[in-house]
PADOTOR-920531 format. One line per field, with one value per residue (C-alpha): x negated, y negated, z negated. Coordinates in pm, 1 decimal. Layout:
BEGIN
x: [X,...];
y: [Y,...];
z: [Z,...];
# end
This chain:
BEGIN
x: [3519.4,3245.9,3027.0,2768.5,2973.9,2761.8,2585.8,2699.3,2752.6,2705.6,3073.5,3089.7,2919.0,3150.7,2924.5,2698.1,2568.6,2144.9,1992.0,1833.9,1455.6,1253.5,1036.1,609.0,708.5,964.3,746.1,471.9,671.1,825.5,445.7,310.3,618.3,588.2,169.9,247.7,491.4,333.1,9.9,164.8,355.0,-6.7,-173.9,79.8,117.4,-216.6,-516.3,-682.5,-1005.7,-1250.9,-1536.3,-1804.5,-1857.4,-2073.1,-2383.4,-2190.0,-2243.9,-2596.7,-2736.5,-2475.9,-2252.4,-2455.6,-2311.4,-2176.4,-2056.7,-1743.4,-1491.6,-1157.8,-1004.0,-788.9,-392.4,-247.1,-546.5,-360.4,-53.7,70.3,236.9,574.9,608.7,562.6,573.8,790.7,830.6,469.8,303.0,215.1,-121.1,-205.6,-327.0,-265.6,-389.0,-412.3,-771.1,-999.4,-716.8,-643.2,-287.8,-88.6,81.4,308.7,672.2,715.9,1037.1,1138.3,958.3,1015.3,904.2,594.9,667.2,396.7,492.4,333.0,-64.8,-329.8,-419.0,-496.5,-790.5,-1078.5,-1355.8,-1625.7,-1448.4,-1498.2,-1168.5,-1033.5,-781.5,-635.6,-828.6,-626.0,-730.1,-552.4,-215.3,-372.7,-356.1,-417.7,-395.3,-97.7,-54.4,154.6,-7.1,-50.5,-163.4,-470.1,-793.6,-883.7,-1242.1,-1451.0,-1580.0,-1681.3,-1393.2,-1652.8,-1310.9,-1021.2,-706.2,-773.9,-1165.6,-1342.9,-1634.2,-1978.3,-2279.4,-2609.3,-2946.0,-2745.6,-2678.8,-2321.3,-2139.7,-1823.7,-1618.7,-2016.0,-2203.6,-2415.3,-2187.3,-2241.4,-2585.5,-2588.0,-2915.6,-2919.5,-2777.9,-2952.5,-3074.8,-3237.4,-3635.5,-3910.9,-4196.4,-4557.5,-4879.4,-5204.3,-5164.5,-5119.5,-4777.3,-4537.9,-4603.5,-4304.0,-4297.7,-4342.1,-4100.3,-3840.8,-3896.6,-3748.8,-3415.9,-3466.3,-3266.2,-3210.0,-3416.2,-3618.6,-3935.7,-3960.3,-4164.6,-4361.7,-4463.7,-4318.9,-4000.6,-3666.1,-3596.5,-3291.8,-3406.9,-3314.1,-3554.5,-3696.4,-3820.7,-3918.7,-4150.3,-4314.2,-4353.7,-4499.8,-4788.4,-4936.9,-5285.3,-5126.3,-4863.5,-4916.0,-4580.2,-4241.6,-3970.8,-3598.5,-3428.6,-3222.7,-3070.2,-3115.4,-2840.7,-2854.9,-2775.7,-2411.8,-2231.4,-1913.2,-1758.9,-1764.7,-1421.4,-1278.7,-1370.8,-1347.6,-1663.8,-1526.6,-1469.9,-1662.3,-2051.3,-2142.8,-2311.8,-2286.9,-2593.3,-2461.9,-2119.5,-1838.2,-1687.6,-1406.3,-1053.1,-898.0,-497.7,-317.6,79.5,305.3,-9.9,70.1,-153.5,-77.6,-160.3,-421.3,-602.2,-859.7,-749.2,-491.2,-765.1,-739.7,-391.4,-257.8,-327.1,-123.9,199.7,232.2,146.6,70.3,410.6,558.6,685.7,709.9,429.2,405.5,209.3,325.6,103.4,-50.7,261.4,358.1,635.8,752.2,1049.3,1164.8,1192.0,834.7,600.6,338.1,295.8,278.2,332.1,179.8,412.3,115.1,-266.7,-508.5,-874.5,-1236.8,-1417.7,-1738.5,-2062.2,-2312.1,-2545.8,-2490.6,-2683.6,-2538.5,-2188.8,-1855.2,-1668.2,-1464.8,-1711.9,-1598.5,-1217.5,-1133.7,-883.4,-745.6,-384.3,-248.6,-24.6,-343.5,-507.5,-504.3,-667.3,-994.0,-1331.4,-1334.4,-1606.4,-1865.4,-1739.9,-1994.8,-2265.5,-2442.3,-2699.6,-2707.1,-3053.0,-3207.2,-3550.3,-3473.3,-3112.2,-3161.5,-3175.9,-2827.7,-2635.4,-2687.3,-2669.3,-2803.3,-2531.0,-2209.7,-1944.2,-2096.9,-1928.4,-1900.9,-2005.4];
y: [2714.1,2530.9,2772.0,2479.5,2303.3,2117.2,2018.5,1657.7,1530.9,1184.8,1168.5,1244.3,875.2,634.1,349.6,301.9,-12.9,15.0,-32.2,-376.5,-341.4,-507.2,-776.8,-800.9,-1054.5,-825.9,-503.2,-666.7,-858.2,-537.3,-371.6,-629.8,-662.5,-286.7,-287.1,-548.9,-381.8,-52.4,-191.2,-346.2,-47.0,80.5,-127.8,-182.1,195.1,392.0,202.2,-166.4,-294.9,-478.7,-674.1,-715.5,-1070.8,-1078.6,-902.1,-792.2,-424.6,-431.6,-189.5,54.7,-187.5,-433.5,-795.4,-747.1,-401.8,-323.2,-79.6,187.0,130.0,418.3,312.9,650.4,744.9,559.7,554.8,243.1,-32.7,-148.1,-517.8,-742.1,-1050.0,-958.7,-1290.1,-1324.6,-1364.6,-1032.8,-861.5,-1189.9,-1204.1,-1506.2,-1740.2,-1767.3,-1724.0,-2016.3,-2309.1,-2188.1,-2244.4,-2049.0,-1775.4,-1653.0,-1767.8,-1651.5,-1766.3,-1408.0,-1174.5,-811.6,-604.3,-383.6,-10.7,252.1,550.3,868.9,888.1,1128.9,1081.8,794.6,589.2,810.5,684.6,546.5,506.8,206.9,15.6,-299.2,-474.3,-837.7,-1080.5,-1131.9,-1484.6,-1580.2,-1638.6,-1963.8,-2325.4,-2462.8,-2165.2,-1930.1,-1668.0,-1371.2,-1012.7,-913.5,-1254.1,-1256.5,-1245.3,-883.7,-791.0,-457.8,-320.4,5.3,122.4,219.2,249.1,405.3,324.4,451.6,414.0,222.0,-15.4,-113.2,-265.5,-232.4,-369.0,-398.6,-2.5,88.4,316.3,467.0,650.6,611.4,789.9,626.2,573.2,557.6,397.8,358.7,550.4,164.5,-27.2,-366.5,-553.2,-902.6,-853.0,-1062.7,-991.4,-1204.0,-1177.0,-1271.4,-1576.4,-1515.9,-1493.6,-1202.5,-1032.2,-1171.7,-927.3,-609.9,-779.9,-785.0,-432.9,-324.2,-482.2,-736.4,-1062.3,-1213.8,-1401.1,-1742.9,-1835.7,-2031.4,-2302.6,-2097.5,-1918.6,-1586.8,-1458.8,-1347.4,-1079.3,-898.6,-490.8,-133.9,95.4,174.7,-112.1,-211.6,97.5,13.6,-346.5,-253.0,-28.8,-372.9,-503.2,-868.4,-757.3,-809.7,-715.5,-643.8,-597.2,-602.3,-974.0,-870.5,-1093.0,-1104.4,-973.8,-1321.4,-1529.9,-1565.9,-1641.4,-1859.8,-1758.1,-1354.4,-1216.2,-1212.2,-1655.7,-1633.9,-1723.1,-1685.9,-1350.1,-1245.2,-1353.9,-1158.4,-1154.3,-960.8,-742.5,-685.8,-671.0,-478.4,-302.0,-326.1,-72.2,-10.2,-63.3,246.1,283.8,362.8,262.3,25.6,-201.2,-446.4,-774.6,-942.2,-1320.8,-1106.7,-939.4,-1099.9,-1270.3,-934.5,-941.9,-1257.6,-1257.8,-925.5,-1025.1,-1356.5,-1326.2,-952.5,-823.5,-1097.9,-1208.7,-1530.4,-1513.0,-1751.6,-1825.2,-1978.0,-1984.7,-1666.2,-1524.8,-1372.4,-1395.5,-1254.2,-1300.7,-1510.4,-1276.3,-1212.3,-924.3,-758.4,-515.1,-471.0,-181.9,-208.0,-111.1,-58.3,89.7,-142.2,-52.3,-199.4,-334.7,-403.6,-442.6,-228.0,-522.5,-573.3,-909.1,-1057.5,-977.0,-1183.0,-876.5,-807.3,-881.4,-1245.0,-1180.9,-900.1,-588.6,-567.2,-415.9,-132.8,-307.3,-554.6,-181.8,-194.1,122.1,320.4,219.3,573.6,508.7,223.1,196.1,-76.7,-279.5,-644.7,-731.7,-1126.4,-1151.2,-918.3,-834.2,-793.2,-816.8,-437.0,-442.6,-657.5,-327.9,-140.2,181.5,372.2,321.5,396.0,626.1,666.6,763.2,598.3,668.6];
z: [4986.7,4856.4,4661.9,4601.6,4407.3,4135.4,4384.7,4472.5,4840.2,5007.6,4967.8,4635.4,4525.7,4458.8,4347.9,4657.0,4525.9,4557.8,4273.7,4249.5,4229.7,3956.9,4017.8,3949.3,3655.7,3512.7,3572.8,3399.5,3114.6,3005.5,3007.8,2824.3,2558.7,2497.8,2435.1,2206.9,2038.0,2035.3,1914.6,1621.5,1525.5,1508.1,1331.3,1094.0,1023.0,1119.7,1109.5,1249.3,1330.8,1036.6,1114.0,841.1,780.6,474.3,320.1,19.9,108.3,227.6,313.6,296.5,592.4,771.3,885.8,1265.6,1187.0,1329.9,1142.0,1164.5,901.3,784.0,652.3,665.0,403.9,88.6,300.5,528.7,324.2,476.0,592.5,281.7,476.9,805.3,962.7,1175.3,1519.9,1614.1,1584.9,1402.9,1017.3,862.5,1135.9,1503.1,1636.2,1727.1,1655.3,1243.8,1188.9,1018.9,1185.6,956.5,781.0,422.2,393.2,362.4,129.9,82.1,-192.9,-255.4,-78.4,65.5,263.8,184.8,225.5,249.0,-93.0,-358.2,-382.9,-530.1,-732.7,-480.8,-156.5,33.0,55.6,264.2,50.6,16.1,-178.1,-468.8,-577.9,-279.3,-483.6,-584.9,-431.1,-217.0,17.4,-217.8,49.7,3.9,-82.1,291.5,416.8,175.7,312.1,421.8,177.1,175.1,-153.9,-348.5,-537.6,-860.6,-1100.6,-1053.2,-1296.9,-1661.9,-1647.0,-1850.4,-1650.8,-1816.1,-1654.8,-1835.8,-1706.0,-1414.7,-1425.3,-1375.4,-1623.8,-1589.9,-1865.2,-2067.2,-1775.4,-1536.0,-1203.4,-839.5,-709.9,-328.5,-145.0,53.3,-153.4,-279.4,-507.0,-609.1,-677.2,-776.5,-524.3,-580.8,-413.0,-462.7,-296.4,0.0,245.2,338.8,617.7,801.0,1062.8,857.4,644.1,955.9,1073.6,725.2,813.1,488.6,584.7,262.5,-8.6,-5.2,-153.7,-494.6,-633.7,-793.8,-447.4,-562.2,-338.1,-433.4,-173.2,-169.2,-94.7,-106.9,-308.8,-4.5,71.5,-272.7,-231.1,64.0,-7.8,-362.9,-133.2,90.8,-29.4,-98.2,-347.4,-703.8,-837.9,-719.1,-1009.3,-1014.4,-1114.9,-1399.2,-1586.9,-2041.9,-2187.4,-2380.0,-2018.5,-2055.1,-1722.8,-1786.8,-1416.4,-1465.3,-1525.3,-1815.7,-1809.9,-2205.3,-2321.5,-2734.0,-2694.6,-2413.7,-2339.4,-2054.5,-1712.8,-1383.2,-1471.4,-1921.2,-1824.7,-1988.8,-2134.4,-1925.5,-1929.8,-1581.5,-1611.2,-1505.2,-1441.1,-1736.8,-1964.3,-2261.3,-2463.4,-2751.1,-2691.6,-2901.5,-2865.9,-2753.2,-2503.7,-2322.7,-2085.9,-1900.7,-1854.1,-1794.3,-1411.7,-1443.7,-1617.2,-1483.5,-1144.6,-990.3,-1162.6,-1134.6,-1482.7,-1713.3,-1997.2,-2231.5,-2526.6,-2813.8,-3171.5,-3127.4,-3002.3,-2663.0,-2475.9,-2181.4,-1956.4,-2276.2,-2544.9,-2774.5,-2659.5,-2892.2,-2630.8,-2286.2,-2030.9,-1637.9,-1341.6,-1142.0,-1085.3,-1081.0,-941.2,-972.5,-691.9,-627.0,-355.1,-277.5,-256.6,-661.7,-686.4,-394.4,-401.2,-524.7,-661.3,-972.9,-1201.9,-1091.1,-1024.9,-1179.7,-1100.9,-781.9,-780.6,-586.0,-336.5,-221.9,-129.2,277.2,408.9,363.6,586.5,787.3,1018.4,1200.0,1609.0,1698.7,1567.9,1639.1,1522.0,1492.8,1528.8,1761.7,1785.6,2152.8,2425.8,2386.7,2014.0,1971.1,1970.1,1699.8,1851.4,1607.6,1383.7,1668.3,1530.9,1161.0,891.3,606.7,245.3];
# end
């Protein structure tokens, strides 16, 4: 008797077909086609790289900085925009063309998050002036851009003497953030070097021979202390310069610029407003095009979806964006509110840094500023 018997025998195989081995190009197809997919699972879901492209956030993120961008923070959005090349944004690298289909569109959805967006966190989101021509991408195709949340939904937004105010009290003011000034000397020039060993990269010398130099407060100090330096003073703008491109572009009703700006309500979810001649500047962008509605107007009268509208009520939160480097930054002073399902991820932390112009080969890595958080 066999007391062994789940144990099989050479007679108990039936199929003795060997197994046909796979090839090099299989082996390495099928690894490929699963990093691919795996990595796109990832970076649709967790988190992605972000380069820094701009000095909009000088001196808090420097140009060449390389983010982690957090998605599970705010929560991952689902695919808005399903049919595209993977690990691709809206174009291929180096040739341009698009590398998407939006043929298919599927609604706005976010899985559960960490949290929401709080009140000075540094977000990625889609640009959302994107929906126009000639480029009209979708929500997720939009061009990926890094700003200071400053308002959250139901704040109200005011810029004085280009001091920021929110809810009436003065608002976050980055340690490194920047601003225009108006340096002049006695005559003489800069010391370029010195100048350079503070890190200041932007600015340009008028006709006059004074420089606009765009600094921290830091360096504003230390400038203010050489022997050559006559004065050095913030370039704010009068509260009489109007600025016809600032959001809300009414110039009747609104005469402001990015430095007397405000003041400005945040839309919030389940929030309703009656609509007025002066006020539906703020909220046509919103009907019409970020919840996706018909608005017309019609003497003095509203309609929406066809049927007349003296109020309205939003079906999303809406946030505030703007740079830490406040006189050198396109932000919603210009374009207003960004809505919640252009939100992308939170900036966790900086995992590398070049510097485009080095001092040095050793100084084109950054490495003081590997693996810092940000703030």
């Amino acid at each position: 008797m066999n007391w062994k018997f789940w144990q099989k025998t050479a007679t108990d195989n039936t199929d003795k077909t060997p197994k046909k081995k796979k090839s090099k190009t299989r082996e390495w197809t099928d690894a490929i086609l699963f990093a691919v997919i795996a990595a796109t699972i990832i970076r649709m879901f967790t988190g992605e790289m972000f380069n820094i492209p701009t000095g909009s956030m000088e001196k808090s993120l420097l140009i060449g900085d390389f983010l982690i961008v957090s998605k599970l923070s705010y929560g991952p959005r689902t695919p808005m925009t399903p049919i595209a090349f993977p690990l691709t944004h809206h174009s291929f690298p180096i040739i341009g063309v698009q590398s998407y289909l939006d043929w298919v569109q599927w609604g706005y959805h976010r899985l559960p998050g960490f949290g929401d967006v709080q009140r000075n966190d540094v977000v990625v989101f889609n640009y959302p002036m994107e929906y126009k021509a000639p480029l009209n991408r979708p929500v997720d195709k939009r061009e990926h851009y890094i700003k200071r949340c400053v308002g959250v939904p139901g704040d109200t937004i005011e810029v004085r003497q280009s001091v920021l105010y929110v809810n009436g009290k003065i608002g976050y003011a980055p340690p490194k953030g920047q601003m225009e000034y108006i340096v002049r000397t006695n005559g003489s020039m800069l010391d370029a070097e010195a100048i350079m060993d503070m890190g200041v990269t932007d600015g340009w010398q008028m006709n006059d021979g004074s420089f606009n130099l765009f600094l921290t407060p830091e360096n504003a100090a230390a400038i203010k202390q050489m022997s050559n330096i006559v004065e050095v003073r913030p370039n704010v703008r009068p509260d009489t310069a109007m600025e016809a491109r600032v959001f809300p572009h009414d110039t009747l009703h609104y005469r402001w610029n990015a430095d007397h700006y405000g003041k400005i309500w945040i839309p919030k979810k389940g929030a309703t407003v009656t609509l007025t001649p002066a006020n539906i500047c703020f909220y046509r962008e919103i009907i019409s095009v970020y919840e996706h509605n018909t608005l017309e107007e019609k003497n003095g009268k509203y309609f929406i979806n066809g049927k007349e509208a003296h109020t309205y009520t939003f079906n999303m939160n809406y946030y505030w964006m703007m740079g830490d480097n406040r006189h050198n930054s396109e932000d919603s002073r210009y374009w207003g509110f960004v809505p919640e399902d252009h939100v992308v991820g939170k900036a966790l932390f900086i995992f590398f840094s070049l510097d485009e112009h080095p001092r040095s080969m050793w100084q084109k890595v950054r490495w003081n500023r590997l693996f810092m958080g940000i703030h």
